[in-house]
N, C-alpha and C positions, 0 to 999 in steps of 0.2 A: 859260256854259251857260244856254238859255233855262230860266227857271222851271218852265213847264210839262215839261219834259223831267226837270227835277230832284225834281217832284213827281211822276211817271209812275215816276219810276229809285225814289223811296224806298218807294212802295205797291208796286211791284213786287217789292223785296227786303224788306217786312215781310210779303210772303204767302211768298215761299219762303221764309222763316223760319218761319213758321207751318207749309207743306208739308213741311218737314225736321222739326222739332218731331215731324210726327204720324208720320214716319217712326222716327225715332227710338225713341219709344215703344213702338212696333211690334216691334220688332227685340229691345227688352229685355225683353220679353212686361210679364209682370207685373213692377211698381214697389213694393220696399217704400219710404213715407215715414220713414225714420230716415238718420242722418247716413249710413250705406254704401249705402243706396240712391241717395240721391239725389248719391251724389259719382260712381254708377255712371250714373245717367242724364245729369248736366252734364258730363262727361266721356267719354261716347259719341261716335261721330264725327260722329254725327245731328245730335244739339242742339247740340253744339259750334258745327258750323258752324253753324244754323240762330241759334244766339247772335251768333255774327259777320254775318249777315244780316238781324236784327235792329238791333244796334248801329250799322251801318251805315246800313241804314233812317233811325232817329234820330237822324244825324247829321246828314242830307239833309233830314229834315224843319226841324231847326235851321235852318238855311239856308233853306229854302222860307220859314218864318215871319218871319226877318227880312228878307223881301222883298216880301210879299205878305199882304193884307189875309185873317186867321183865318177870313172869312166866303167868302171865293173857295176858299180851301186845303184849311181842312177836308173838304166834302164831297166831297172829290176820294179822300178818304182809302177812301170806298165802293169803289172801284174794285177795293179787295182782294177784298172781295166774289166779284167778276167773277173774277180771277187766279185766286182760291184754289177755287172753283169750277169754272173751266178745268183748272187744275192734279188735281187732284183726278181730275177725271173722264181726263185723260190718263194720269199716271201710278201715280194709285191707286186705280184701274175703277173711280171709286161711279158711280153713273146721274146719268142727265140727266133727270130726270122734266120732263114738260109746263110742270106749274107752278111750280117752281123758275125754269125756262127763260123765263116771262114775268115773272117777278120777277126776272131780271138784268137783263130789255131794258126793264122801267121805273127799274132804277137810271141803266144807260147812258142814257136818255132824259134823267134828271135831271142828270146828270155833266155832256153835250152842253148844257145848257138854261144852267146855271151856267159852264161852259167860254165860253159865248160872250156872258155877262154883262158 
């Protein structure tokens, strides 16, 4: 699998780990932090998966890094940015304000800039 595909696949599923995450918490309203709370939240089917889209994330990033120089890879990792942001405004109606909207398209600006480094 090209690199770049493998670093696209792992930012990709560490924002829908992050978008299940914030769903998740949603669904259990309020969180008490003590041990029944929090075996009630990792054990949701929210975070659950949202952990296995995580883990998996970090598994692909493993890989991306023993392939690829930290200073090409990392700031690819912004890209969640973008996702979690798309994602978000698709399936959990926050807005799109103006200025949000030009600060995605100077991260993509920089992504593109380093993508073709």
């Amino acid at each position: 699998m090209p690199v770049l595909l493998l670093i696209l696949l792992s930012v990709f599923l560490g924002a829908v780990a992050q978008v299940l995450f914030k769903v998740g918490v949603q669904h259990l309203g309020q969180v008490v932090f003590d041990f029944q709370g929090l075996a009630r939240l990792v054990f949701s089917p929210f975070v659950l998966s949202g952990l296995v889209a995580f883990a998996s994330s970090f598994l692909l990033w493993l890989k991306v890094l023993a392939e690829v120089p930290l200073s090409y890879a990392y700031p690819m990792v912004s890209l969640g940015y973008v996702f979690v942001f798309l994602a978000a405004w698709l399936f959990l109606g926050e807005s799109l304000p103006p200025l949000r909207i030009m600060g995605l398209a100077l991260i993509v600006a920089g992504i593109l800039a380093i993508a073709r480094s």
